[in-house]
N, C-alpha and C positions, 0 to 999 in steps of 0.2 A: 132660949134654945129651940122653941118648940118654932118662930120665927125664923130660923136661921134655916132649921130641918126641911121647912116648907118653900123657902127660897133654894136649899138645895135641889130637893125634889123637882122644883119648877125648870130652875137653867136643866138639869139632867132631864129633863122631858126635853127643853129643847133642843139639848146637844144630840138626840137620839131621831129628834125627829129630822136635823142638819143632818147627821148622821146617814139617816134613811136616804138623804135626797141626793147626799154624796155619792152613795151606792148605786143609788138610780144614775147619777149622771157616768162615774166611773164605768158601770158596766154597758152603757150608751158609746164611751168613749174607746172600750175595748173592742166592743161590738164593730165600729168604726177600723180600727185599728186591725181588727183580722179581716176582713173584706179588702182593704189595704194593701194588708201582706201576700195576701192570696191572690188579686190583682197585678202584686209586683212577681210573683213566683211564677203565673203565665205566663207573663212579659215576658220575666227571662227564660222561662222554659220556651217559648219561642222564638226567641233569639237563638238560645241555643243549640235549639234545632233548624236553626235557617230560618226564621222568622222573615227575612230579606231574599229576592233574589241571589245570588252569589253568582257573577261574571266572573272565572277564569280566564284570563288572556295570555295565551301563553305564544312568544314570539321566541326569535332566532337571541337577537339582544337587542338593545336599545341605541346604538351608537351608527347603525342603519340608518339612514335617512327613510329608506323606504319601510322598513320593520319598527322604525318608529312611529313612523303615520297609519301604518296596520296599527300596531298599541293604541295611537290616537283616534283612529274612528272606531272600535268599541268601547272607546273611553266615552266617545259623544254619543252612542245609542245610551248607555247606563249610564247619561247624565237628563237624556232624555225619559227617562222613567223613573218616577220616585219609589218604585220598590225594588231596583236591582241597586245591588253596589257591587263593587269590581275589585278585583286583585291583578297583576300585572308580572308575572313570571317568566323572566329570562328565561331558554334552554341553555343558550349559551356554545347553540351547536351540537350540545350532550344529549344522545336520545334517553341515557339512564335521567339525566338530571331532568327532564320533561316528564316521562313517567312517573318516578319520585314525588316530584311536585304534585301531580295532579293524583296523587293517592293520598297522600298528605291531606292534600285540598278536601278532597270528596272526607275524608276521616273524620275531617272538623267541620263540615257544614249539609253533610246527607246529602238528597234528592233534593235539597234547594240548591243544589249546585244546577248553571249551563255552563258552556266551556268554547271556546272557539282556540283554533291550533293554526300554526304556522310549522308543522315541524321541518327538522332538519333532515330527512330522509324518507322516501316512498316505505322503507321498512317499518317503521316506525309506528307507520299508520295502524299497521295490523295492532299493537298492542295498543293504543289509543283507545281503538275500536274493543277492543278486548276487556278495558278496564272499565270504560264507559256505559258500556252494555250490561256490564255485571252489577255499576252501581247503580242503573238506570236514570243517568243523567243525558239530559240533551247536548248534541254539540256538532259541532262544524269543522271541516279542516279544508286549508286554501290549501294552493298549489299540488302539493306528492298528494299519492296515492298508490297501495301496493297494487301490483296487477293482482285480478278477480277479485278484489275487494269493491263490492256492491254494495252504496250506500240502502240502494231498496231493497237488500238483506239482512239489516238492522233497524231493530223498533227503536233506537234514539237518536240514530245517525239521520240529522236534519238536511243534510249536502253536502257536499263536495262543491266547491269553489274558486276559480282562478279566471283570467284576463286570457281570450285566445290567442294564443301567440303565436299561431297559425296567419293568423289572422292581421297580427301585429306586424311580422316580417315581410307580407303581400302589402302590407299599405305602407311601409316605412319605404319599401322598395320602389313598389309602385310612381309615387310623390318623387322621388328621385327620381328617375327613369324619363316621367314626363318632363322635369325640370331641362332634360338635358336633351331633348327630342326626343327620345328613344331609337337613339344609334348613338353608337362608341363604345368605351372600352370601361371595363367595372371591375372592381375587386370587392373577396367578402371578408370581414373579419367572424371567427366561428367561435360561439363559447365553447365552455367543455364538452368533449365527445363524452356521452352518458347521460346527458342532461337531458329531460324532455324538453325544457324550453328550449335548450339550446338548438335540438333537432327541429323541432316545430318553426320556429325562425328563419331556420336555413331551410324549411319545404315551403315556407310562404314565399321567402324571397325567389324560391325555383319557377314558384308560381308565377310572380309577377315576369321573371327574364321569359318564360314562355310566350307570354303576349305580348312580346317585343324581342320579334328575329332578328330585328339589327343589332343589339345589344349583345356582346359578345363580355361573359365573364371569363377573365383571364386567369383571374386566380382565386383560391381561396385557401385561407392559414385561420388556423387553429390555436385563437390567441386566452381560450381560458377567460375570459370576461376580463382579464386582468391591461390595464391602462401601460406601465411599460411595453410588454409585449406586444400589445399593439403598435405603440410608438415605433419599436425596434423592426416590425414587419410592414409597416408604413413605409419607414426609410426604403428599405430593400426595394420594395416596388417602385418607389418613385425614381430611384437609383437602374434596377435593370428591367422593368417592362413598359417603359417609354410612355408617351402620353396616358393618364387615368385621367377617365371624366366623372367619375364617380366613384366615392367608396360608401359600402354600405355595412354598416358595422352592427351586433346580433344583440349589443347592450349599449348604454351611454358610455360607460369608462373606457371600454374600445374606443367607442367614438372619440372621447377627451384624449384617447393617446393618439389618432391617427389625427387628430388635429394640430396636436405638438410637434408630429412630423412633419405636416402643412406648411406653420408655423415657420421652422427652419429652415425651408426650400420658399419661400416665401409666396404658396403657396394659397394660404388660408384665405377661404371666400372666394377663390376661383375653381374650388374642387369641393362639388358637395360632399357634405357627410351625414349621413343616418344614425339614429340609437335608436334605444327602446330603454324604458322603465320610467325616466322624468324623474330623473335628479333634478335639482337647484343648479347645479355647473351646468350642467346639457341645456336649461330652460335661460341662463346667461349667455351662452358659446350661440345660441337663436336669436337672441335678440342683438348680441357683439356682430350677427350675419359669417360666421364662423363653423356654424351648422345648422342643417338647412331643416330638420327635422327631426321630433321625438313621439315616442307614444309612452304619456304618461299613464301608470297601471292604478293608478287611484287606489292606493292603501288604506285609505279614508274611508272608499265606502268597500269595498270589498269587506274588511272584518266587522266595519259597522252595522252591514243587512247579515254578514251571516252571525253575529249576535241578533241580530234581530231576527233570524230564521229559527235560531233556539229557543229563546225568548216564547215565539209564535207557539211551538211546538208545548213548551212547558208547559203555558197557561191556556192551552188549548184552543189555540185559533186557528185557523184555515191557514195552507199553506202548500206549496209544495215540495216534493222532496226528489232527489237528485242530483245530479252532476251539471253543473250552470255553470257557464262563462259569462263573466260579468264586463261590463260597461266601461270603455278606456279616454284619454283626451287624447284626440291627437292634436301634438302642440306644432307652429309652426312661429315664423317672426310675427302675425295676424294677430296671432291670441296669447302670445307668450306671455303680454306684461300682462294680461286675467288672469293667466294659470298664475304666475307669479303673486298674484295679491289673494287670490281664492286658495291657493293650497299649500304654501310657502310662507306669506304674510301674516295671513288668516285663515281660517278654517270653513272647508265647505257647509252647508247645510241640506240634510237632507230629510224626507218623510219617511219616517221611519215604519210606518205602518202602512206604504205602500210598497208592500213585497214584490211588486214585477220593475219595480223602476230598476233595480240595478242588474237585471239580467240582459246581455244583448242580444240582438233583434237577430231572426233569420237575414232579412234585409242588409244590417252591418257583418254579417258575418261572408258576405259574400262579396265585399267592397275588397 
């Protein structure tokens, strides 16, 4: 007995001292394990306060050729940075449904929000700006603009943004005009009355018929950007104002319809035609020699720098702020099949952290 008692004693010594060393390692391994957890619950309290950049993109819709390539050059600054990630928000036209979104947005992701806009209306802007301001998020908006709304009246507003199209309608014209010596007879095709592009277009075009008095414009109709209508005002003219040696139309799909009229008077390639924006069809109808000229407005880099002007602003880099007209191709039969493989086939590339590249030059703005 008295052997057995001393054999117990012994293993329960050692099972106490196993015991001890279990407890030492156990509370090693707990020790481990909260450090861990407390590690993971930064993480995601970081996350879920914006841990990441947050890119808002919010465009017209996606089925735009040209509002798809805005979508696609802030898609490629926020692929050029590995702390931004991006979201991509239809308005769909809806000024509510753009606001919505982008309260929604800021809801779920704070002051790590920036934001770059396309809206659908100069109105629009004011509440943009309104919401923006309030959540003190950085952002950018291309094209509208309400009148007296000053971007250097607002501590977030990084610019204002668009393609002069001032500027677009004096070289689209211009390039015709010389094609045809500069004398004979012109018509215009006019987007909507109301539109600032539309007006800006038809004053550059005024511009270029002034420095060329033989050039006598006969007419001009107000065809809504819309391709029929144009087609159907094409006709008329070729029908009752006798020889046209030039049309110059205020967007591409004009152009595509006054071409179609061409087309049927048989016509096309003897009578130039002008656009503006650089569609795919208008950069085919140049190179088919069916029209003679486009100015592509680079949606590419346009939302790409002004992401990248937010961006600047958030994490506090240099920059500046304002109302900037940005950087256009103009495309002709020369360069057509480059624009076609650079912005169509494949995707431009640009330096993103050089913030003056995509503003345009005093220099080009006066061509």
């Amino acid at each position: 007995m008295q052997q057995f008692f001393a054999r117990f004693l012994d293993c329960l010594g050692r099972y106490r001292r196993e015991e001890t060393h279990m407890k030492k390692v156990r509370i090693f391994l707990v020790s481990i394990l909260v450090v861990l957890v407390a590690v993971f619950w930064a993480a995601a309290g970081s996350a879920a306060d914006g841990g990441e950049w947050q890119l808002l993109i919010s465009v017209h819709n996606l089925d735009s050729e040209f509002w798809a390539q805005e979508a696609a050059g802030a898609v490629l600054f926020a692929e050029s940075r590995p702390d931004v990630e991006y979201t991509i928000q239809p308005s769909y036209g809806d000024d509510n449904t753009l606001i919505q979104g982008l309260k929604d947005f800021i809801a779920q992701h704070g002051k790590k929000v920036i934001a770059v806009f396309d809206p659908s209306s100069a109105a629009n802007t004011v509440n943009i700006v309104d919401v923006c301001e309030e959540a003190g998020v950085y952002y950018a908006i291309a094209w509208h603009l309400a009148e007296g709304l000053s971007v250097e009246d607002n501590k977030h507003f990084v610019g204002h943004f668009s393609p002069d199209d001032e500027v677009s309608g004096y070289r689209t014209a211009s390039f015709l005009l010389e094609k045809i010596g500069k004398k004979g007879s012109v018509v215009y095709l006019h987007g909507k009355i109301g539109e600032d592009s539309a007006a800006s277009r038809y004053q550059g075009m005024l511009r270029a018929l002034k420095e060329t008095p033989d050039v006598k414009l006969v007419d001009y109709q107000v065809a809504d950007w819309d391709q029929e209508k144009a087609m159907a005002i094409t006709e008329t003219w070729l029908a009752t104002k006798g020889p046209i040696d030039g049309i110059i139309a205020a967007n591409d799909t004009m152009a595509l319809g006054a071409i179609e009229a061409l087309k049927k008077a048989g016509l096309n390639g003897k009578v130039p035609v002008t656009g503006t924006d650089g569609i795919q069809a208008a950069f085919d109808a140049i190179q088919a020699g069916d029209m003679l000229c486009t100015i592509a407005n680079d949606g590419y880099l346009l939302f790409g720098y002004m992401a990248a002007y937010a961006y600047a602003a958030a994490t506090g880099a240099p920059r500046d702020t304002g109302s900037f007209h940005t950087n256009t191709v103009f495309v002709t039969k020369d360069n057509a099949a480059q624009v076609i493989a650079d912005y169509i086939k494949g995707k431009p590339k640009y330096d993103f952290t050089d913030l003056k590249f995509p503003i345009m030059s005093k220099k080009e703005k006066g061509k």
